[in-house]
N, C-alpha and C positions, 0 to 999 in steps of 0.2 A: 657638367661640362662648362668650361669659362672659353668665353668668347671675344673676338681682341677685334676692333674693326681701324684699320689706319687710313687716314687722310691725308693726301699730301699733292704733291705737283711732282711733272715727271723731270728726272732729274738729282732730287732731293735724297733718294732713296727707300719708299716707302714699302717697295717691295722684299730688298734684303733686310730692314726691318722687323718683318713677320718672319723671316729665314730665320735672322739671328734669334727670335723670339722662340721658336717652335724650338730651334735647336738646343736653347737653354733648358727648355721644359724637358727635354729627351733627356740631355744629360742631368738630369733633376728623379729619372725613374718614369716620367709621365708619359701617355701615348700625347702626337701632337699634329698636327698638319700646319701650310701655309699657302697661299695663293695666290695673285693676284687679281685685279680685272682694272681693265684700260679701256677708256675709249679711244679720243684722237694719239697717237701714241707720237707726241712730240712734249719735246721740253717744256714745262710749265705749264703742259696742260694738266686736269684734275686728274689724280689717280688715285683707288683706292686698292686695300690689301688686306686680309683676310686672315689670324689664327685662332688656330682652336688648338684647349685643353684639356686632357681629361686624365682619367686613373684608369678607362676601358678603352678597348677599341676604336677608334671613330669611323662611322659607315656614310655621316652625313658631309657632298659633295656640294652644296648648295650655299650662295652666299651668304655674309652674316646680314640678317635684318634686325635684331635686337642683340646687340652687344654690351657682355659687362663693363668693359672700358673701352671707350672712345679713345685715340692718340693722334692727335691732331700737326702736323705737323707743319701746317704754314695757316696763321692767320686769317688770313685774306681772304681764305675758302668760306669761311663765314657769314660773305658777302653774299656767295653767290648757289651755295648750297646748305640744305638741311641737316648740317653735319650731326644733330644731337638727335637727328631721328633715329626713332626704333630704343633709344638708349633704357637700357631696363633701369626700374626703379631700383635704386641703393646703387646704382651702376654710379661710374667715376669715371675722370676725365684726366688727361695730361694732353699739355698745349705750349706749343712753339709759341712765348710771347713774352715781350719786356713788362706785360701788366703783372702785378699782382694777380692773386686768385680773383680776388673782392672785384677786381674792375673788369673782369673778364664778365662777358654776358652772351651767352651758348644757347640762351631760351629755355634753360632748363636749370635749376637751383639744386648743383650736386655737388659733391668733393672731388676738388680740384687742382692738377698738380699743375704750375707753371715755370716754366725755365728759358732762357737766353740760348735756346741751342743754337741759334744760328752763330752768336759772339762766340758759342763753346768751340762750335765748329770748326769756324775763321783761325780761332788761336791756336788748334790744335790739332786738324789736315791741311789748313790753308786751303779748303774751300769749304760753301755753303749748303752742302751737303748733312744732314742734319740728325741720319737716322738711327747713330749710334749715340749720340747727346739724349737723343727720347728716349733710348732706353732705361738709360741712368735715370731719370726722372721719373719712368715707368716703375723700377722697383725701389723708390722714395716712397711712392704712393699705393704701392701694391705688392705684399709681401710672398704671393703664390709662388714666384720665382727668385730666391736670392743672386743680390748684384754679385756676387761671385761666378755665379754659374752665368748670368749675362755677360760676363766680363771672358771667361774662358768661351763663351759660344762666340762673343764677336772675335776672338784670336783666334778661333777656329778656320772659322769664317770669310775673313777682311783676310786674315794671312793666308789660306791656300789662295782665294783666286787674287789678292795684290802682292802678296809678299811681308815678311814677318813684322819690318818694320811699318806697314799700315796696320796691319794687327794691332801691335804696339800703341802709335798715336790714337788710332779709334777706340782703344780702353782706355784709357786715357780720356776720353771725349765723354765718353759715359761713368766712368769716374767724377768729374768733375762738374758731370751735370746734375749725379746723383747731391753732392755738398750745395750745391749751388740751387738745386729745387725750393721754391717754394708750396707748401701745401695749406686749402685753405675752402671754401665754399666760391664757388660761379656764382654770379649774378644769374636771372631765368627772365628778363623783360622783353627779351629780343623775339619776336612773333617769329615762330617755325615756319617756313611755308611746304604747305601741305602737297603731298605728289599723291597719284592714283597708284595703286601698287597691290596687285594680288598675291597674296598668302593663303593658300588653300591647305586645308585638313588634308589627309591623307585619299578619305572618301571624294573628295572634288577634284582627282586628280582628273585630269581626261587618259584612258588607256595606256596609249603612249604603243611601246613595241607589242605588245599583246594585242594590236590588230597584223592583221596581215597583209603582205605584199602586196602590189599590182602587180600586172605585166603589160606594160606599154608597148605594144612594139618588139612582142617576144621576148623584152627584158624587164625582170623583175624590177621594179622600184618599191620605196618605200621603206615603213618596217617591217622588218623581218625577211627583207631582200639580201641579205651574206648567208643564207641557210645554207650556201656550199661549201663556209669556211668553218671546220669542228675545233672550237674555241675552248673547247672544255677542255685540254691539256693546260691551257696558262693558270690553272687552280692553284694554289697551296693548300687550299680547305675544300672541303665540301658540305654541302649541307644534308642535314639527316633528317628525314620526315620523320615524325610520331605521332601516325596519324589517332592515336587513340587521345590524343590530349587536342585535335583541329576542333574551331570551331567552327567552319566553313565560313568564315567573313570575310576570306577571298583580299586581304592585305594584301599577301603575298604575291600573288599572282598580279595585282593593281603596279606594285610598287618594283616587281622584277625590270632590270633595265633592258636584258637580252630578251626577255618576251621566254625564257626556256622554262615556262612553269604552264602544263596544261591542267584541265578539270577532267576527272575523270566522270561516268555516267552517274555516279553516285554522290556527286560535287564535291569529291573529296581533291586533292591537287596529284600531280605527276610531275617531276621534274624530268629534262629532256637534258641530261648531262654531257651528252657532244658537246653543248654551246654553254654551260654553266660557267659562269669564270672566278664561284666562290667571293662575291662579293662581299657576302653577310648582309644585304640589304633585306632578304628572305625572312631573317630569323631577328633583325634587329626593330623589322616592325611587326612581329608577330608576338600578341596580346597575351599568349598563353603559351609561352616558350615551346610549340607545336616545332619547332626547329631548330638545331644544335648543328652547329658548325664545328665541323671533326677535319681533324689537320690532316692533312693529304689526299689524292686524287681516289674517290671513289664512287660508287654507285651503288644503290638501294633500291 
């Protein structure tokens, strides 16, 4: 799986960014997602954005904390956040800046694309909007997705929700950011500053919906408080136990988000299929493929 994590400010566009990013992937053959997460949600505050790629399915819903590329999309964040945290080793970076690679310094000493989006930008929507310039830069320095296919995703993209001609100039913007990248080594002298941050195994998870309801007040709360609403129609897949391959290490059951996987007396599992919604979460943390996910609504 390749992992994309964007930084930017709000405004910039760092969101439709991963949009355009994922969408290229798709039309490249590959499964793909994209996300965001915001805090204060006003202009020029920090924002960061989120894709993923793969050749399988993807189950995982969860932020990126160690990402193969970094895409950095306003300098200044640098200041004030650990933007090269998490960055996996042989991981690479692309950065909104007038430095060279050499004088850029991230705190971490990797391959490095750098580009002028913001001038790309200025000359070629007429604002400082930046996120289709990084992408040009992104497949300078990273060949998983050819600028083609990023150039057809942002006309996709930019033209349904602006219209054909912002399509237009915004390939154009990544065009021109792609000839105009330079690629080269970060400097690493700049001290990370360290956050607390929990990363649990699988086994550290705490329960989660696999406990059960209260009733406050004659009303259920909690988890597993909607057991009146039979969820298990919104499926396209289903999962299929085989319980002759389980090894009762109860993953499954840890990692269910509806909480619809019980133990039977024999500590083998039971699925409660009213509330399944086909996640694949079931089967894609299970160690000894004890579960297979069969396309359409059924039961076993």
């Amino acid at each position: 799986m390749y992992e994309v994590r964007f930084h930017g400010r709000g405004g910039q566009g760092a969101v439709m960014a991963a949009q355009a990013l994922a969408e290229a992937a798709v039309l490249e053959g590959y499964y793909a997602q994209a996300f965001p997460y915001f805090g204060a949600e006003r202009r020029g505050a920090p924002v960061r954005a989120f894709a993923r790629i793969d050749e399988d399915k993807i189950s995982i819903k969860s932020q990126i904390y160690e990402p193969d590329m970094l895409v950095i999309l306003d300098e200044s964040l640098l200041d004030i956040e650990p933007v090269a945290e998490g960055l996996r080793s042989g991981g690479k970076v692309v950065i909104n800046s007038t430095k060279t690679p050499e004088k850029v310094d991230l705190g971490v000493e990797v391959d490095c694309a750098s580009v002028d989006a913001t001038s790309i930008a200025l000359e070629t929507i007429k604002a400082p909007i930046v996120n289709t310039s990084i992408l040009g830069a992104f497949a300078k320095i990273e060949d998983i997705i050819p600028l083609e296919s990023i150039l057809n995703a942002i006309m996709n993209r930019f033209g349904e929700k602006l219209g054909h001609q912002a399509g237009v100039m915004n390939s154009e913007a990544a065009r021109l950011a792609y000839e105009r990248t330079v690629v080269g080594r970060c400097r690493g002298t700049r001290k990370l500053v360290e956050r607390m941050q929990w990363l649990p195994t699988w086994d550290e998870l705490p329960p989660g919906t696999a406990l059960p309801a209260k009733t406050i007040d004659g009303v259920d709360v909690g988890p597993g408080s909607a057991w009146q609403n039979f969820t298990g129609t919104w499926r396209t897949s289903s999962p299929r136990y085989l319980k002759e391959k389980c090894i009762r290490c109860l993953r499954c059951w840890f990692s269910c988000p509806e909480g619809c996987i019980d133990r039977l007396d024999d500590d083998y599992e039971k699925w409660d299929y009213r509330y399944c919604k086909g996640c694949g979460i079931c089967a894609d943390v299970c160690p000894v493929q004890a579960i297979e996910m069969i396309r359409g609504v059924h039961e076993w």
